[in-house]
N, C-alpha and C positions, 0 to 999 in steps of 0.2 A: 491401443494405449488409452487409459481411461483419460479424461481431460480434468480429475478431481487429482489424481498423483500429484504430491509435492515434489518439486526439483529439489527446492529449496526457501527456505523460511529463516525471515527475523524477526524479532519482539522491537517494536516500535510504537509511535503511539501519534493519532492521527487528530487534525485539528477539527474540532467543528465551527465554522466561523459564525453561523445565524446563532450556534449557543454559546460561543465563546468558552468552549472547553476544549480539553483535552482526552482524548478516550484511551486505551493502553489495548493491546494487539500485537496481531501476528501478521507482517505483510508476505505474504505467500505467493511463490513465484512455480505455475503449474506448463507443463507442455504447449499450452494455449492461451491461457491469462495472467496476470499479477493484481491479485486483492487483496487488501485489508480487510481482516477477520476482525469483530470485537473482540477481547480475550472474555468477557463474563456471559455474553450473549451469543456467543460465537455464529451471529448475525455476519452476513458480507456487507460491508460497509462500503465498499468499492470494490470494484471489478470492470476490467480492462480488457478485453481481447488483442494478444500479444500484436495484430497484424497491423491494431488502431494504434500503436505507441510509436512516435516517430524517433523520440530523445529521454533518455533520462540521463538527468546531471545530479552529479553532488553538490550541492551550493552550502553554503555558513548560513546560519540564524544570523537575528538579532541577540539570541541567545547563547549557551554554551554550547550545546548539543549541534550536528551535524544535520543537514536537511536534503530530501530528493526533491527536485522535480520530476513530473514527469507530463510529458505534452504528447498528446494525442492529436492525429488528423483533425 
């Protein structure tokens, strides 16, 4: 089984804090990792190996929009 196969994928959009932006993407959840894809650069912006994720929760913003956690070992 390739480790690049999507399970499954959302369009989200991921904070940069040192630039204080917001970048737009695709958070991809593969047999072995969950990254964020840039959607223009389609750069990985993050990547996880699924065995390092202990929690992911749905939590509120400050904002409207709905937000994940996710914590790694």
């Amino acid at each position: 089984m390739s480790s690049d196969m999507r399970v499954h994928s959302w369009s989200c959009s991921y904070y940069l804090d040192l630039e204080k932006q917001w970048v737009s993407g695709k958070l991809t959840l593969t047999p072995h990792s969950l990254k964020f894809i840039v959607e223009k650069t389609e750069e990985v912006l993050v990547g996880l190996p699924l065995s390092s994720i202990i929690e992911i929760r749905k939590e509120s913003s400050l904002f409207i929009f709905g937000a994940i956690t996710v914590l790694e070992k």
